[in-house]
N, C-alpha and C positions, 0 to 999 in steps of 0.2 A: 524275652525282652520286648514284650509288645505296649505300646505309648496310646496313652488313653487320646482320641483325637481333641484340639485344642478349639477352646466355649469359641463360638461366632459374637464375633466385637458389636456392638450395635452403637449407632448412631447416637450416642446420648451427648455428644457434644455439638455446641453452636457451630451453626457456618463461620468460615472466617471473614467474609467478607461481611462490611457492616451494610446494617440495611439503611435502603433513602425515604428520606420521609415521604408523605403518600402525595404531596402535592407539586413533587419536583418528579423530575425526570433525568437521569444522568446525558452528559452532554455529549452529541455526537461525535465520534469519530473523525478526525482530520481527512482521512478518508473519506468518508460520505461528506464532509462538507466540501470537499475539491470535487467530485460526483455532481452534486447538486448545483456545484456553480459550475460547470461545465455543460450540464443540460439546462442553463436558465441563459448563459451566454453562450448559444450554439455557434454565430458567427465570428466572434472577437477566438474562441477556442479553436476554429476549425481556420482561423485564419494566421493564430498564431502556429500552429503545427503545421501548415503549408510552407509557411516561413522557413523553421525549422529544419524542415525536410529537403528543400529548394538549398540554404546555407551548408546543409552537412554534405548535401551532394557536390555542391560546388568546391568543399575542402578536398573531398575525395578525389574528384577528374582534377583539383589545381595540384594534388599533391601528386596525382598520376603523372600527369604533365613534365614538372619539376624533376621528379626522381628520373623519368625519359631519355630527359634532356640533359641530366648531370650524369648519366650514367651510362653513354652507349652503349 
C-alpha cells in the first residue's frame, strides 16, 4: 500500500491583494503617524506624559491615603 507522493502546487494563482497604482502610495499607519507627530511635537508630548504621570500618582497615594484612613 505504498501512495505515489502528492504533484507540488505551484503558484499559478494571483496574489490576493490588489495591487496600487504606480503613482500612489498606500497610506501610513495610525501608528506611524502618532510616531511622527510625537517626534515633530517633542515638548507638547513630553509635557503631556509628565502630566499624566504626576495625575496617576496623585490617584494612587489619594487612594492610599483614603483606604488608611477608612480602614484602620
Amino acid at each position: 500500500m505504498s501512495q505515489s507522493p502528492s504533484p507540488i502546487e505551484t503558484d499559478s494563482e494571483p496574489a490576493a491583494e490588489t495591487p496600487t497604482p504606480p503613482g500612489t502610495a498606500p497610506q501610513p499607519s495610525y501608528v506611524k503617524l502618532a510616531m511622527r507627530n510625537m517626534v515633530r511635537k517633542r515638548g507638547t508630548s513630553l509635557f503631556h506624559f509628565t502630566l499624566t504621570a504626576i495625575a496617576l500618582l496623585g490617584i494612587l497615594i489619594g487612594l492610599a491615603f483614603i483606604d488608611r484612613y477608612f480602614h484602620p
